[in-house]
Each structure stands twice: as structure tokens, then as C-alpha cells.
C-alpha positions as CSV (number, residue, x, y, z in Angstrom):
1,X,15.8,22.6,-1.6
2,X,18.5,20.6,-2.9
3,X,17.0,18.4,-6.4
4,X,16.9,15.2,-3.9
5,X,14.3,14.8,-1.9
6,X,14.2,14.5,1.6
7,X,12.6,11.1,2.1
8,X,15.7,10.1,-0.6
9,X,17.9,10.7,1.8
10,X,15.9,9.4,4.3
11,X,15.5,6.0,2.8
12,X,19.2,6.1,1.9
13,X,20.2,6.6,5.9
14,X,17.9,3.8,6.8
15,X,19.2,1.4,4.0
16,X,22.7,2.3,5.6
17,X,21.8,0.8,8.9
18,X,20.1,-2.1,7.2
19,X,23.2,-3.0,5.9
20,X,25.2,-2.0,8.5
21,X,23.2,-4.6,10.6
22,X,21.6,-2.5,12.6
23,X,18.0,-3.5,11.3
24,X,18.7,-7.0,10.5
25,X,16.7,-9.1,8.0
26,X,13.2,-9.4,9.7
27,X,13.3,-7.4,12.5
28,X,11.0,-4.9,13.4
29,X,12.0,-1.2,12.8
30,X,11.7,1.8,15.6
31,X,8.2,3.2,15.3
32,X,8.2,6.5,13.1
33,X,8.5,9.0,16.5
34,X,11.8,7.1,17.0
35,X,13.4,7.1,14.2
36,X,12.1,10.6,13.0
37,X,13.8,11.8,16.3
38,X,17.0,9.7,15.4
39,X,16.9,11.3,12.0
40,X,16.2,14.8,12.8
41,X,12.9,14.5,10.4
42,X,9.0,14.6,10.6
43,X,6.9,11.4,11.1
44,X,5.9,12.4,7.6
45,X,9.1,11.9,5.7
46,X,10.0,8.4,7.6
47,X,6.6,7.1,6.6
48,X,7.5,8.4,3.1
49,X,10.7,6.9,3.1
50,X,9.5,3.5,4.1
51,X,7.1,3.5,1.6
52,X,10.0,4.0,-1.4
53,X,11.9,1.1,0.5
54,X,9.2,-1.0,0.7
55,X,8.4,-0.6,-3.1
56,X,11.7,-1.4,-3.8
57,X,11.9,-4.9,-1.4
58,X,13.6,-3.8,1.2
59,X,10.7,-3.8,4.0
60,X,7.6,-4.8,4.5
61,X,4.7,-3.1,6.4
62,X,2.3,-4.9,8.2
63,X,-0.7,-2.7,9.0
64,X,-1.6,-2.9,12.6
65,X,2.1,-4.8,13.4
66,X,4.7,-2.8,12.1
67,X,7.4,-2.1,9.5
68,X,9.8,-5.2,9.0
69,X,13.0,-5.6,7.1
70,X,12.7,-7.9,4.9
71,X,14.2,-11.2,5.1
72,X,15.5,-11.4,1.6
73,X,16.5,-8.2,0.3
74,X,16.7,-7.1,-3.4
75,X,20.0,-7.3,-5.2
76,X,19.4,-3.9,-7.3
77,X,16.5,-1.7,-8.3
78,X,14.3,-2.9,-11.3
79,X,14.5,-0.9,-14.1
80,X,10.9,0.8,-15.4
81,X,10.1,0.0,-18.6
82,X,9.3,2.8,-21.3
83,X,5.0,4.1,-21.1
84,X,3.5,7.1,-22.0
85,X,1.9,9.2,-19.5
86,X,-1.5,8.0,-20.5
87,X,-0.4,4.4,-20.5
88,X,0.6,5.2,-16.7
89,X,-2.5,7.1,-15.8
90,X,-4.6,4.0,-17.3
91,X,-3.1,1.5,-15.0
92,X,-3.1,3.7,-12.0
93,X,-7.0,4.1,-13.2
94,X,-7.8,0.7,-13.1
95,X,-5.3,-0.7,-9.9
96,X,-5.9,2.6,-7.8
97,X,-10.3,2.5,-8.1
98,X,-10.2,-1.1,-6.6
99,X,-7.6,-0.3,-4.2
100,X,-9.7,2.7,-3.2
101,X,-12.6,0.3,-2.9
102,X,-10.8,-2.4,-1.0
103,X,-9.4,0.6,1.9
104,X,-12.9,1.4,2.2
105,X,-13.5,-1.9,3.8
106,X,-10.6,-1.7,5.4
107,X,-9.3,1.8,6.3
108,X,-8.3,2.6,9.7
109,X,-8.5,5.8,12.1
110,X,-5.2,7.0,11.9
111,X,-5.0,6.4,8.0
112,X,-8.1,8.3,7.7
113,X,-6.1,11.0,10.4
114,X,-3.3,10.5,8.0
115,X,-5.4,11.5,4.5
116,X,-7.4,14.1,6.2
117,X,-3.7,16.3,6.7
118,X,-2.4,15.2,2.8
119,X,-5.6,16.4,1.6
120,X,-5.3,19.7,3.3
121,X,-1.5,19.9,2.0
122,X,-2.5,19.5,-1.7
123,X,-4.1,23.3,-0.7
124,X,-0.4,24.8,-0.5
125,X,1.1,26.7,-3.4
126,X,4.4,25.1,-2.6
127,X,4.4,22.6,-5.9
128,X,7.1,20.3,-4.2
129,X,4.9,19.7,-0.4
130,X,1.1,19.5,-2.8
131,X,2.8,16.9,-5.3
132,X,4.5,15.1,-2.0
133,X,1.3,14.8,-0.5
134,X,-0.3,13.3,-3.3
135,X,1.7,10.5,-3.6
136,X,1.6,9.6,0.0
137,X,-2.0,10.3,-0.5
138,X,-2.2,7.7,-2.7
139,X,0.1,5.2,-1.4
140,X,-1.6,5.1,1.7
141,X,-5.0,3.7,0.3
142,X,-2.8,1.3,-1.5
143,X,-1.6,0.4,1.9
144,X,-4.9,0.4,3.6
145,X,-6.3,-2.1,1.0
146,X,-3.9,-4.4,2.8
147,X,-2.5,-6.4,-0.5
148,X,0.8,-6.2,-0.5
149,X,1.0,-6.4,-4.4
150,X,-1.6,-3.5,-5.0
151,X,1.2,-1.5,-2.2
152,X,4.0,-2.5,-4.8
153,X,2.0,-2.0,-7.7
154,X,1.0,1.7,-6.9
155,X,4.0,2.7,-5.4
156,X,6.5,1.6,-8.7
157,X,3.7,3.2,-10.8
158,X,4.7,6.5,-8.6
159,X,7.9,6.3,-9.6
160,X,7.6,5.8,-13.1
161,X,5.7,8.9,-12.7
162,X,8.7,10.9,-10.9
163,X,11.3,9.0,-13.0
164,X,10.6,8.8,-16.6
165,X,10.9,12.3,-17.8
166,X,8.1,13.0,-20.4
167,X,5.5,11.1,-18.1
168,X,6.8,13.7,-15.4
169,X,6.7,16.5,-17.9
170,X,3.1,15.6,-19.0
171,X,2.0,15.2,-15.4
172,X,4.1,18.7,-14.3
173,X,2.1,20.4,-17.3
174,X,-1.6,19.2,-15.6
175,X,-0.9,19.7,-12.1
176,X,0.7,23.2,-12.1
177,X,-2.5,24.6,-14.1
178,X,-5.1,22.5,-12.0
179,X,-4.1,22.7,-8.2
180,X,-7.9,23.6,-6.7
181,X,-9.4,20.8,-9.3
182,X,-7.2,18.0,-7.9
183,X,-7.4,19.1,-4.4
184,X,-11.6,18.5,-5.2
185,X,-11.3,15.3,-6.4
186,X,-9.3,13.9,-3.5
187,X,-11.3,15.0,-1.1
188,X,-14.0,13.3,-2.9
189,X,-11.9,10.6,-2.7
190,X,-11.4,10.8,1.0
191,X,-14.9,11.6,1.7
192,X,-16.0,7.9,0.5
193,X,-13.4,6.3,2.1
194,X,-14.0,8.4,5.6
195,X,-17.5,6.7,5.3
196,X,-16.2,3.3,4.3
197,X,-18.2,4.0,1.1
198,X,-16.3,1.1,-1.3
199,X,-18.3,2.6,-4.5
200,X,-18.2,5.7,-3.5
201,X,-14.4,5.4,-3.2
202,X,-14.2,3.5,-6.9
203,X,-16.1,5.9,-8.7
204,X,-14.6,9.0,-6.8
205,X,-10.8,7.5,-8.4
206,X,-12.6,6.6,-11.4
207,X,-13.7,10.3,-11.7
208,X,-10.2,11.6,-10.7
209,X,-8.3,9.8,-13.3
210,X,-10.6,10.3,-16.3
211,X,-10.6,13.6,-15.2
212,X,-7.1,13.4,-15.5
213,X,-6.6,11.8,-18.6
214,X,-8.5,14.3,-20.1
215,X,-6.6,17.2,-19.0
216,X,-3.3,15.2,-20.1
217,X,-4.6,15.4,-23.9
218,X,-5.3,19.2,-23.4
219,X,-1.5,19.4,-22.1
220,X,-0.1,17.3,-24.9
221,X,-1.6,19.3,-28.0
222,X,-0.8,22.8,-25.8
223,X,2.7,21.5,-25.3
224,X,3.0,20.4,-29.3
225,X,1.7,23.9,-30.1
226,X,3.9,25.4,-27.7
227,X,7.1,23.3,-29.5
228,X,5.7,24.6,-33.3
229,X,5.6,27.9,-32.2
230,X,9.2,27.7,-30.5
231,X,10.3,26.1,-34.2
232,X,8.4,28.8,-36.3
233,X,10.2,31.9,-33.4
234,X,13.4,30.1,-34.3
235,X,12.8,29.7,-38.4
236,X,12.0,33.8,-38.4
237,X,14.9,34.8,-36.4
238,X,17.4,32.5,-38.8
239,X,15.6,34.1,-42.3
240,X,15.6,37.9,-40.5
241,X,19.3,37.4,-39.6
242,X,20.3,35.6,-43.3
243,X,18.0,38.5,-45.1
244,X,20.2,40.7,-43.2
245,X,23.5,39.7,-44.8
246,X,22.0,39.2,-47.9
């Protein structure tokens, strides 16, 4: 696997034939079979490309209509600003529990389809596919909430997740050592919504992210004692080796 994703590239190929005028400004993209056969990709990676464009302004998607170009498209990519992984995990605690509660009301059939198969993919012991199905896992309650700003919201948090590299380390630290815990809690998560359960959906997120917030401290002091121990290794071998020629 090459270090860019595939639903990069996808989102790259599409963005080409945006501005190649193919997809004009406000007209209505193939549906995902189309393009994923135009692309030579699964359903799964154009729905997880569109998401990434649509966080960055360059479509829109309208449950039940479609996926739309946008009529004004963004001049360049916003930069993140600098947050700890716990300052991260906060918001996505607060935004992502009412956006859970809010796709309760609202969630359809084939988004419930749609969580049911991420939910079984956070089971895999390929890192890349569990951690790719958790965001889309989570993107697609944001979607299902139908607010367009919560969509944005949860979808530039994901990528100051992926994109500022000691939240990603912090996050990389939990995950690997807590696959079967996190697949739990979204299926909690899924359960409530599958039976349009608003609480049940708020406090199943709650659950998930305090959950996670704890086992982000446990990471940060193991990887601080992991760094002093590094140091203190180092510090012997430089005192061995001077004793040495001494």
C-alpha cells in the first residue's frame, strides 16, 4: 500500500474532472456504482472520497438527492490549527454525541446497511481497513444528522486527527492496543441508532469517547516513560563507551 490512500487519489481524480468541466459547478455527480466502475474502485472508496471533498467545499451531499458540486468552490485547503489529542477528542465528544442523537431521528436504511458493514470491518487485523472504517463510520452519522455544518465539522476534526502528527501518534498508540474495545463501543453505538434510540445513541458516543480519553492519558504517561527510558538506554551507552577510553 503506497503511504497515500486510496480515496486520496480518488478524490484527486474526481477533483480533476471537476475542473476539467466535466462535473460542472452544481451539477449532480454519477451515483457511486458509476463512478466506482469509471474509477476501477469499490462503492466504498468513492463514498469516502466524496466525503474528504465535501469537507473541503468542493461538494455537497444531499441525503436522499444526491452528491452535487458545489457552485462556489474553495480557493485552497484551510489550514488546521495546532490541538492536542485530547483537545480533539473533547470536541469530537461534545459535536459527535448530538450528531449521534440527531441520526437517530433521522437515520436511513441503507445508512444503517452502510454502519452495520464498517462495524464489522473494525473486526479485521488489518490497522489501515479497521481505522478506514472508523472514520467513515463516523462521518456517516455526521451525515445522517442531516446538518451540513455538523458533516463539516466532524469530517475536518478527522483530519486533524490523520494530519497533525502527535494527535495521530496519540491516537495510533490507543487504537493498536484496544481493537476488540473500540469495535464494542461502536456497535453500541450502532445498536441505538439501528433502533432510532436518540439517548441511547448520545450516551453510547458519550461512553466511547470518555472511554477514549481515558485510554489517551494511559498512552501519553506510557509513551513519556517509554521516551525516559530511550534517554536513560542512550545516557548508559555514551558513559560505557567514554569509561571505555578512559
Amino acid at each position: 500500500m503506497t503511504s497515500k490512500r486510496l480515496f486520496q487519489s480518488v478524490a484527486e481524480q474526481i477533483s480533476d474532472l471537476i475542473d476539467e468541466g466535466q462535473f460542472p459547478p452544481g451539477t449532480r455527480l454519477p451515483g457511486e456504482r458509476e463512478l466506482a466502475e469509471k474509477l476501477g474502485v469499490s462503492r466504498v472508496t468513492i463514498r469516502e472520497a466524496e466525503i474528504a471533498l465535501q469537507a473541503i467545499g468542493r461538494l455537497e451531499i444531499k441525503t436522499g438527492s444526491g452528491v452535487y458540486v458545489s457552485e462556489k468552490q474553495p480557493t485552497g485547503l484551510a489550514a488546521l490549527p495546532k490541538a492536542s489529542a485530547f483537545e480533539v477528542t473533547e470536541a469530537r465528544l461534545l459535536l459527535e454525541s448530538e450528531a449521534a442523537a440527531l441520526a437517530a431521528h433521522n437515520i436511513s436504511k441503507e445508512a444503517i446497511a452502510t454502519l452495520a458493514e464498517l462495524v464489522e470491518q473494525m473486526r479485521s487485523n488489518d490497522a489501515e481497513i479497521a481505522d478506514k472504517a472508523d472514520q467513515l463510520f463516523h462521518e456517516t452519522i455526521a451525515e445522517s444528522s442531516n446538518n451540513a455544518a455538523l458533516v463539516h465539522t466532524v469530517a475536518t476534526l478527522w483530519r486533524m486527527r490523520e494530519e497533525i502528527p502527535e494527535v495521530k501518534k496519540t491516537y495510533n498508540a490507543v487504537c493498536v492496543h484496544d481493537a476488540q474495545t473500540r469495535y464494542e463501543e461502536h456497535k453500541a453505538i450502532f445498536d441505538a441508532l439501528k433502533a432510532h434510540d436518540p439517548a441511547g445513541a448520545r450516551n453510547a458516543m458519550r461512553e466511547h469517547f470518555q472511554r477514549l480519553l481515558e485510554a489517551m492519558l494511559e498512552a501519553t504517561e506510557r509513551l513519556a516513560m517509554e521516551a525516559v527510558q530511550q534517554q536513560a538506554s542512550e545516557s548508559r551507552q555514551r558513559f560505557l563507551a567514554s569509561a571505555k577510553i578512559g
